[in-house]
C-alpha positions as CSV (number, residue, x, y, z in Angstrom):
1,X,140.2,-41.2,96.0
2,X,141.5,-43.8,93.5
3,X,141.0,-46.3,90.6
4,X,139.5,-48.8,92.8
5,X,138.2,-47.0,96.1
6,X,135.6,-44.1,95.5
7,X,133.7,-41.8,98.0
8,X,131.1,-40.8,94.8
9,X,128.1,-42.9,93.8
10,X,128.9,-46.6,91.8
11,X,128.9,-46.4,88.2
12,X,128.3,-49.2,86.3
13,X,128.6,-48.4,82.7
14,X,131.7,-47.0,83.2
15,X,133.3,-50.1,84.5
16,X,131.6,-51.8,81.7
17,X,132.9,-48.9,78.6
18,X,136.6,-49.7,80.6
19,X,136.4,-53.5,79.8
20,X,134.9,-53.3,76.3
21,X,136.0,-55.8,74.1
22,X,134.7,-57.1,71.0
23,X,137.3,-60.4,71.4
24,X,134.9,-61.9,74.8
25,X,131.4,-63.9,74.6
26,X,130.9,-63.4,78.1
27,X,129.9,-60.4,80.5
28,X,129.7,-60.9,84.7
29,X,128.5,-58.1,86.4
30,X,128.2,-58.5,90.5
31,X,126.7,-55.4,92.3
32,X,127.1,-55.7,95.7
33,X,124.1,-53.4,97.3
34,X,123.2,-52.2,101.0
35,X,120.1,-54.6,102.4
36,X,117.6,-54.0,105.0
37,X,118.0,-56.9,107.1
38,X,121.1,-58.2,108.8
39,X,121.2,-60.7,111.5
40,X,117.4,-60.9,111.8
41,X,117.4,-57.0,113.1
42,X,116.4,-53.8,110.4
43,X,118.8,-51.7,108.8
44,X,118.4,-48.4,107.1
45,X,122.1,-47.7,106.2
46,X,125.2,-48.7,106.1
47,X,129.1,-47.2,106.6
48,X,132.2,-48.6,104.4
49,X,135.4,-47.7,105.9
50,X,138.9,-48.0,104.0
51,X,142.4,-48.1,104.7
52,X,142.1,-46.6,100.9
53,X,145.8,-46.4,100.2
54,X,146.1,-50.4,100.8
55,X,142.7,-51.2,99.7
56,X,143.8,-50.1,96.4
57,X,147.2,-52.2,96.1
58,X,144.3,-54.7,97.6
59,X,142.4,-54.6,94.9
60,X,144.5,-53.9,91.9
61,X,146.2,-57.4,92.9
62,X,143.2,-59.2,92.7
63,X,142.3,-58.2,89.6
64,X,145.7,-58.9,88.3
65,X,145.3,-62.3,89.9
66,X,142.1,-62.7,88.1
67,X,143.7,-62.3,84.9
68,X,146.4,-64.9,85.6
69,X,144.2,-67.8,87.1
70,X,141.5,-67.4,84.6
71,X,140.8,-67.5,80.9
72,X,139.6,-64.2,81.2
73,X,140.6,-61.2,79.2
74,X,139.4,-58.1,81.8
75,X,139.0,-57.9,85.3
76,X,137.6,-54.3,87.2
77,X,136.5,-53.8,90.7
78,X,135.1,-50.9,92.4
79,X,134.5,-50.3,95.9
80,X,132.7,-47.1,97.3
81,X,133.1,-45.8,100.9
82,X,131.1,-43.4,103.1
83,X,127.4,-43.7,104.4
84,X,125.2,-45.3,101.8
85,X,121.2,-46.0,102.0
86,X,119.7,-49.0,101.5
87,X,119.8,-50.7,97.8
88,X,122.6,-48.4,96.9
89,X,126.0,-50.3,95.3
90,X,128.7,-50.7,97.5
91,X,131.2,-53.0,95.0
92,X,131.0,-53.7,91.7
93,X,133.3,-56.5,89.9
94,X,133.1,-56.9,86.2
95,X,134.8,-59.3,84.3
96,X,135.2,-60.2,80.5
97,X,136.0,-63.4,78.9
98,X,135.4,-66.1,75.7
99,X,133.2,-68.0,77.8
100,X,131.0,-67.7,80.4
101,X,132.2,-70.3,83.0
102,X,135.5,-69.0,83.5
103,X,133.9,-65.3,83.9
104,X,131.3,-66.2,86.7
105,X,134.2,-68.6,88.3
106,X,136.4,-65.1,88.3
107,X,133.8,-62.8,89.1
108,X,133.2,-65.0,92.8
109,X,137.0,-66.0,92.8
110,X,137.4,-61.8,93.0
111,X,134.4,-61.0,95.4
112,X,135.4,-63.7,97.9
113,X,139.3,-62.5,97.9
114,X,138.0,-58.9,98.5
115,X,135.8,-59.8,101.3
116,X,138.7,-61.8,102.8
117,X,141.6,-59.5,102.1
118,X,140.9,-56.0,101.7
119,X,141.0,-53.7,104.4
120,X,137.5,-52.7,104.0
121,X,135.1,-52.3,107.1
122,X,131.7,-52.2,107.4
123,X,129.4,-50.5,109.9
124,X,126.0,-51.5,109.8
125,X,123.3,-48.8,111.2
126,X,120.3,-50.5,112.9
127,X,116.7,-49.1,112.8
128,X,117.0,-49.9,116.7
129,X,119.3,-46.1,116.8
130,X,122.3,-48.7,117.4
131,X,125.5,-49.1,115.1
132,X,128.1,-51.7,114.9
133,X,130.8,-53.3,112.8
134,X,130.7,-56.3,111.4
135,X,133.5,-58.2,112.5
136,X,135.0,-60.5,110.3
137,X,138.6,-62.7,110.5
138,X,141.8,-60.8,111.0
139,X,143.6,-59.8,108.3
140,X,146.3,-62.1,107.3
141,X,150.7,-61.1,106.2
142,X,150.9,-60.3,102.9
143,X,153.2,-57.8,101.4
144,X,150.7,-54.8,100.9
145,X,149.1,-55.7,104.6
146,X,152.6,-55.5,105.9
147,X,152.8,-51.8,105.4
148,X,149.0,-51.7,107.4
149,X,149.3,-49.3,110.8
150,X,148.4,-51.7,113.6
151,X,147.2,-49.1,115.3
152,X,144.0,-49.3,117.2
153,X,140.7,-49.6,114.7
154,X,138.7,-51.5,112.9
155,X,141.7,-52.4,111.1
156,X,142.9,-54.6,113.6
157,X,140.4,-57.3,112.7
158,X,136.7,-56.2,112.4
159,X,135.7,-56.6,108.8
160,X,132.6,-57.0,107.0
């Protein structure tokens, strides 16, 4: 698929080898994984959905962002699509800097801009046999959503 959208299995350590650098105190790792329970009701798997080509420009501006808001010195993010089981990753975001406030403040500055921007949806599948998508707030004008197909989907405002 891409740099920042994958279909294959999370890898950690090679987000981590990517951001090496022996000039940073500070390592922030989030890994985002599938849970059993949403909502009160059992879940046993879960569907990621991706308008991939924008999700990408999505997520390659964050990370840019990232590195200009924040003392940090690297910035990756990783999001897998497909059908994945329970406890499996579904994003990863590591970031690199001197210190370690400024990396956890850009590690949840990233996440929450991902969740809020990214054309990424999520289908949750119950243990009840039922399935739905998680719907979330619209997405919003901004110059890569501006190219986004309004045609009928997910993409249209159910998000995760």
């Amino acid at each position: 698929m891409g740099r920042w959208i994958c279909q294959e299995p999370l890898d950690l350590m090679e987000l981590v080898r990517e951001t090496e650098d022996h000039g940073t105190g500070a390592l922030v790792i989030f890994v985002g994984t599938v849970r059993d329970t949403t909502e009160g009701q059992a879940v046993h798997a879960v569907t990621y959905e991706a308008h991939v080509e924008l999700a990408e420009r999505v997520l390659q501006e964050i990370e840019q962002e990232v590195l200009e808001r924040f003392e940090v010195r690297r910035c990756r993010i990783r999001h897998r699509v497909g059908k994945l089981s329970l406890g499996e990753p579904s994003v990863i975001i590591v970031v690199r800097a001197e210190h370690r406030g400024p990396a956890f403040e850009a590690a949840r500055y990233a996440l929450e801009e991902l969740k809020r921007r990214a054309p990424i949806w999520k289908e949750e599948h119950l243990l009840s046999g039922e399935s739905r998508f998680v719907e979330g707030t619209p997405l919003q004008a901004s110059p890569a959503r501006l190219r986004l197909d309004r045609s009928p989907s997910p993409a249209n405002g159910w998000r995760r």
